[in-house]
C-alpha positions as semicolon CSV with decimal commas, in nm:
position;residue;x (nm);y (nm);z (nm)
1;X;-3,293;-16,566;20,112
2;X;-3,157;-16,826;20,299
3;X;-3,387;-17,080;20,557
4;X;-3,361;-17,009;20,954
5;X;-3,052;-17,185;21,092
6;X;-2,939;-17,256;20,704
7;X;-2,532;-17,145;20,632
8;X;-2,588;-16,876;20,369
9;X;-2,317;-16,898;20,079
10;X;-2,006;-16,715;20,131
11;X;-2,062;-16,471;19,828
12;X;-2,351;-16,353;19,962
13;X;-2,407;-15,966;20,057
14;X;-2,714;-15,851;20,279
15;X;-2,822;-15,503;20,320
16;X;-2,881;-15,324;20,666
17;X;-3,251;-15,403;20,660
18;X;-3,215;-15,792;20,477
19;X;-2,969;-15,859;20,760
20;X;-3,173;-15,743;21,014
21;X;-3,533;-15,909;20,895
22;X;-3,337;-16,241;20,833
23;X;-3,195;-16,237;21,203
24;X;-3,507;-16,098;21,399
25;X;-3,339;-15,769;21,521
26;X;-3,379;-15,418;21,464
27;X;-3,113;-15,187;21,223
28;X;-3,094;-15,017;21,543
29;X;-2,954;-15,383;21,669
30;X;-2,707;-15,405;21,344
31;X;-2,601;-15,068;21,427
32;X;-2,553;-15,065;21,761
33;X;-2,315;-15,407;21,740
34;X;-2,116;-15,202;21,432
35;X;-2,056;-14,898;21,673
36;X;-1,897;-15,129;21,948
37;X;-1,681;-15,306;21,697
38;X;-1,824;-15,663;21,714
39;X;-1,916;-15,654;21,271
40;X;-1,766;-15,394;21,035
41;X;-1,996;-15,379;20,701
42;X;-1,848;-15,237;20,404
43;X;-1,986;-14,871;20,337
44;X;-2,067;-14,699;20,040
45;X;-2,150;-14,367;20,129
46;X;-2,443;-14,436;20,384
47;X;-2,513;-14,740;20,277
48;X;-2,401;-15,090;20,489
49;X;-2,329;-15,424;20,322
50;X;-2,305;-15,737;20,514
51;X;-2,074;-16,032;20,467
52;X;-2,078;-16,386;20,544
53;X;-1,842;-16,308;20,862
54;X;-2,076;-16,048;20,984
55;X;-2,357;-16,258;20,962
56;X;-2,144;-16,561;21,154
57;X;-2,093;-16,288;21,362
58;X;-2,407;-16,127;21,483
59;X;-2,561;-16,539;21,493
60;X;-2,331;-16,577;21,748
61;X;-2,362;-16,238;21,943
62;X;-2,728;-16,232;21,939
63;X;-2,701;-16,618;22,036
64;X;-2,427;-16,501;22,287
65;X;-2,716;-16,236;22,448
66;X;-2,984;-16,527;22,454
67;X;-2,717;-16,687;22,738
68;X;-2,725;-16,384;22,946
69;X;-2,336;-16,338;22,854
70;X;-2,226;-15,927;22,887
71;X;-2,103;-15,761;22,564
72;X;-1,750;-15,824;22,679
73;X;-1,757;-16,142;22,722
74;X;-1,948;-16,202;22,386
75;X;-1,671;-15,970;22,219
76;X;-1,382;-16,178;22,380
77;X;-1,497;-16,506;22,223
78;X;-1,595;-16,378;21,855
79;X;-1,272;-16,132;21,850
80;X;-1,128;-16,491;21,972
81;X;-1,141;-16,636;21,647
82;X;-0,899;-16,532;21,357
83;X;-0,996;-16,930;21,146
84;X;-0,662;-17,098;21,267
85;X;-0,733;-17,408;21,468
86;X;-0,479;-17,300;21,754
87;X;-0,724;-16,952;21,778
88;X;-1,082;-17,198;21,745
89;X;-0,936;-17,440;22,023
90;X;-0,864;-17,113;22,241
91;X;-1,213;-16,971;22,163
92;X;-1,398;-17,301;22,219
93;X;-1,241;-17,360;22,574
94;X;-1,355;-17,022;22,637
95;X;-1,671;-17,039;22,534
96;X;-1,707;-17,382;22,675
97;X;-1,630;-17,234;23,033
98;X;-1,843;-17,010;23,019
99;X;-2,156;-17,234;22,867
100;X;-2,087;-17,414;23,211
101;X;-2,071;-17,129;23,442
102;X;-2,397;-17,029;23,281
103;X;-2,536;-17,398;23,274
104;X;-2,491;-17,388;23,643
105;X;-2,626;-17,060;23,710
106;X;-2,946;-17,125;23,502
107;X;-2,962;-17,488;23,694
108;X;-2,964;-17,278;24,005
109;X;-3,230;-17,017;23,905
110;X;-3,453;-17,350;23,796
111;X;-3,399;-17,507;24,140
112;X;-3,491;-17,130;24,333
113;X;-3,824;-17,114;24,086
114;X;-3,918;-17,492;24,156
115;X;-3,898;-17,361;24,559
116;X;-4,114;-17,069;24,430
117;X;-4,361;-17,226;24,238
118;X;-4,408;-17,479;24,526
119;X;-4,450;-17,268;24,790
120;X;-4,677;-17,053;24,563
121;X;-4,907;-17,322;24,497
122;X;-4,878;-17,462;24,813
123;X;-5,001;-17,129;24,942
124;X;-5,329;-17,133;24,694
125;X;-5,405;-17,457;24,831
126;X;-5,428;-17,348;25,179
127;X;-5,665;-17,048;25,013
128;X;-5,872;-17,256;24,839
129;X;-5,911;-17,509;25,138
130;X;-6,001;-17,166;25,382
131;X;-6,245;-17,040;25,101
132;X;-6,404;-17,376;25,124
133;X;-6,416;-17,374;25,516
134;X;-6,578;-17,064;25,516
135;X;-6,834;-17,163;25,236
């Protein structure tokens, strides 16, 4: 088993569940991504084995998810990426658009909860200076 955030060797085959435990998700997860076409596992019978390129794969579509990015837009970049540098340089200028539309989006959210949390505790302060009036 590899370490969290380690490259796992290239010859190495994980079933459903392994996959699944060493990412965090659910087979429900590893199934669900297989059914929209974002991994294909070999089968034998009903069993699934995992790759190195659908483990690549899901790291980057669960780390994708994390970012708030839709399915579509997570299936654009990895689909992106056939290992020739003209194909990587397309999928990195994608993906680094998008990292700044969401940059600035998740700037904005932080600058709408700093207003929040201000007003919110600005609010408790005039409570607790009422309370104290009326004590």
């Amino acid at each position: 088993m590899t370490s969290p955030g380690a490259e796992p060797t290239i010859d190495r085959r994980w079933s459903v569940g392994e996959l699944a435990d060493e990412l965090g998700i659910t087979t429900r997860t590893l199934r669900f991504y297989e059914s929209e076409g974002l991994i294909a596992p070999d089968r034998s019978g009903s069993a699934r084995s995992y790759d190195h390129r659908d483990h690549a794969r899901m790291r980057l579509i669960l780390r994708g998810k994390r970012f708030g990015m839709s399915l579509a837009e997570i299936r654009e970049i990895v689909d992106m990426y056939n290992g020739a540098a003209s194909s990587e340089r397309r999928q990195l200028r994608t993906l680094l658009t998008r990292l700044d539309e969401i940059s600035e989006d998740l700037t904005e959210r932080r600058r709408d909860l700093d207003r929040t949390l201000s007003e919110v505790r600005e609010v408790a302060d005039q409570c607790r200076t009422r309370l104290a009036e009326l004590d």
